[in-house]
C-alpha positions in Angstrom: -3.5 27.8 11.6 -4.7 27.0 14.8 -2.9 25.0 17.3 -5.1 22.6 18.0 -5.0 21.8 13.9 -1.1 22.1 13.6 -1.1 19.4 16.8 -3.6 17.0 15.2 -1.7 17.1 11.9 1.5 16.4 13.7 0.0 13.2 15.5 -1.5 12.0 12.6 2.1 12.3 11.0 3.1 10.1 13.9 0.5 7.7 13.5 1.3 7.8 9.7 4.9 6.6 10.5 4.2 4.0 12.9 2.2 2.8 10.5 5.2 2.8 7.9 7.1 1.0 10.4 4.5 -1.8 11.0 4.5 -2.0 7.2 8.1 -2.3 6.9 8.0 -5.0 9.4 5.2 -6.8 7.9 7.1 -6.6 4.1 10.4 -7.9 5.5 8.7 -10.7 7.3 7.3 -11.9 4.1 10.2 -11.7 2.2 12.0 -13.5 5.1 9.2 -16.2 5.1 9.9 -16.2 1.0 13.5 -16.5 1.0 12.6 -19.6 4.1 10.6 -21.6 1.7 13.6 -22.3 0.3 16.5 -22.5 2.6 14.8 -24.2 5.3 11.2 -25.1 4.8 10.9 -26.8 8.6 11.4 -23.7 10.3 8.3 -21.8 8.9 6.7 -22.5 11.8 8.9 -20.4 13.9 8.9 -17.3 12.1 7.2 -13.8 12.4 4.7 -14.1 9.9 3.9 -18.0 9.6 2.4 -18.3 6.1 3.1 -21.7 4.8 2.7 -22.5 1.3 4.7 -25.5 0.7 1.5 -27.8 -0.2 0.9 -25.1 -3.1 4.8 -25.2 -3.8 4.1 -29.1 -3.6 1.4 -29.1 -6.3 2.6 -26.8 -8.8 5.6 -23.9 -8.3 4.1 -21.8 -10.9 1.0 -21.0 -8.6 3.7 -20.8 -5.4 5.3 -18.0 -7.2 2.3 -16.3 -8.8 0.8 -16.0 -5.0 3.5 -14.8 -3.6 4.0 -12.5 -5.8 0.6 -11.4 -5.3 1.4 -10.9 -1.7 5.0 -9.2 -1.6 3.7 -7.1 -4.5 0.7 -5.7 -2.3 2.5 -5.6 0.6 5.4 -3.8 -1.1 3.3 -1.3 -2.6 1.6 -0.8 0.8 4.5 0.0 2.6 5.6 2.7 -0.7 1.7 4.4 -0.4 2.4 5.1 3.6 6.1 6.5 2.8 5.3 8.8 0.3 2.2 10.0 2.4 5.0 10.2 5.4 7.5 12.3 3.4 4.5 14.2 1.7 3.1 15.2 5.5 6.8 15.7 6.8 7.3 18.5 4.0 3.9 19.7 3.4 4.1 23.8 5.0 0.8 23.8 6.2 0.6 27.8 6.0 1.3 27.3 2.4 -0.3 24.0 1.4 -0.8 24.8 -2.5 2.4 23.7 -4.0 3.7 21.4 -6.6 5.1 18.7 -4.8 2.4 17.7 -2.6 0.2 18.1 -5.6 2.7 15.2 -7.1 2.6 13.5 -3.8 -1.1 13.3 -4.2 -1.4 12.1 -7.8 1.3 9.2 -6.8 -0.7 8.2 -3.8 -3.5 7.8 -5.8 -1.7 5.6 -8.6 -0.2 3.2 -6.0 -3.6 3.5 -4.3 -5.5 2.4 -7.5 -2.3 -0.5 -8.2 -2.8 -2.0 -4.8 -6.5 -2.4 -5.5 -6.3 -3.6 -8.9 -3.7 -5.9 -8.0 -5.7 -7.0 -4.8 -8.8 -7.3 -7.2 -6.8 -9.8 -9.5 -4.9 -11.9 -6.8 -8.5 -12.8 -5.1 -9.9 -13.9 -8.4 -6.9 -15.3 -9.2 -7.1 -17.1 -5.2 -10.4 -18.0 -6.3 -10.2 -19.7 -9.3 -7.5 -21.4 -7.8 -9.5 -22.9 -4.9 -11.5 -23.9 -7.8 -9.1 -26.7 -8.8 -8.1 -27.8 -5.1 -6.0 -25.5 -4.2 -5.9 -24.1 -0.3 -5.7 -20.4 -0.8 -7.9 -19.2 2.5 -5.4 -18.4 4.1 -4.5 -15.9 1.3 -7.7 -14.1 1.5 -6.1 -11.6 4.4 -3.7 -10.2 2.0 -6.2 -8.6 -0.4 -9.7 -8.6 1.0 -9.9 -4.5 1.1 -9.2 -4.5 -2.5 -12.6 -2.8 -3.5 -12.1 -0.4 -0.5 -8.5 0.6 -2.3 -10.1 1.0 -5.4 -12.9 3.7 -4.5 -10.2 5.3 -2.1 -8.0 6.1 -5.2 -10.7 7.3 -6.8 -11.4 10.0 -3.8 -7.7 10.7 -3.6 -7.4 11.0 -7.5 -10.2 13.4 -7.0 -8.7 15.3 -4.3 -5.5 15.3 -6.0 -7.3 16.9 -9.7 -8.9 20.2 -7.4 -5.6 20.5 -5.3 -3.9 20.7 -9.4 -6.8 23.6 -10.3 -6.4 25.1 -6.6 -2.6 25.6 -7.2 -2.8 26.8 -11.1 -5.3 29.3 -9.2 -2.8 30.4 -6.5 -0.1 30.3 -9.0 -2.4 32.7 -11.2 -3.0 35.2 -8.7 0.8 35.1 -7.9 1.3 36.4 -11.3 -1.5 39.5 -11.6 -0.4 41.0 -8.0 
């Protein structure tokens, strides 16, 4: 492989990780926002991540918790999709890329990838229908607008995933008659 490969693969491994860490960041600051609506509503204001819910917790609890868990689910999930593809590109030999666990790695990304957009796809209709009834969910919209984009990207990366299976039972084939 050439260098100029091994060194783009190695800053998109960076970038990948940064990533992770923004995500991490952006998970724990929603949970922290969660566990404020609770202890001390007031000081929601002064947090990291500032999304106040309390007139939804106000008009019904059940919808509070349903959104939320809409949001820490995606987010959660997000931050999972970017770890495993961090610790698949941290072990993947790239002189030897045919192997079973990025193969695995591969297939998983595509199952969270396909979760987050089904789950995305049912919290907007879900924000939606809400909105509906006179409930102020726009502020919600941020935390699953891509979830089409998610959807057709797990597609690709199931497909991906199914010829890097057939390329492996192939190399593992050859393996066998040499």
């Amino acid at each position: 492989m050439s260098k100029t490969n091994s060194f783009v693969f190695r800053a998109l491994t960076f970038i990948a990780s940064l990533i992770l860490v923004g995500l991490c960041i952006q998970t724990g600051g929603l949970l922290t926002n969660f566990i404020f609506h609770f202890l001390n509503p007031k000081a929601l204001s002064k947090l990291f991540i500032t999304l106040d819910l309390t007139e939804i917790y106000d008009k019904s609890q059940w919808v509070f918790y349903s959104m939320y868990s809409f949001i820490l689910s995606i987010a959660i999930l997000t931050t999972v999709l970017f770890l495993e593809l961090v610790m698949m590109m941290m072990k993947m030999d790239l002189t030897n890329p045919f192997n079973s666990f990025v193969s695995d790695k591969i297939y998983r990304i595509s199952y969270i990838t396909f979760s987050i957009g089904i789950l995305s796809l049912i919290a907007r209709k879900s924000a939606d229908y809400l909105q509906k009834h006179g409930y102020d969910t726009d502020m919600l919209n941020q935390y699953w607008q891509d979830s089409q984009a998610f959807i057709l990207m797990a597609g690709i990366i199931y497909i991906i995933a199914v010829i890097f299976r057939k390329g492996l039972e192939i190399q593992n084939e050859n393996e066998l008659t040499v």
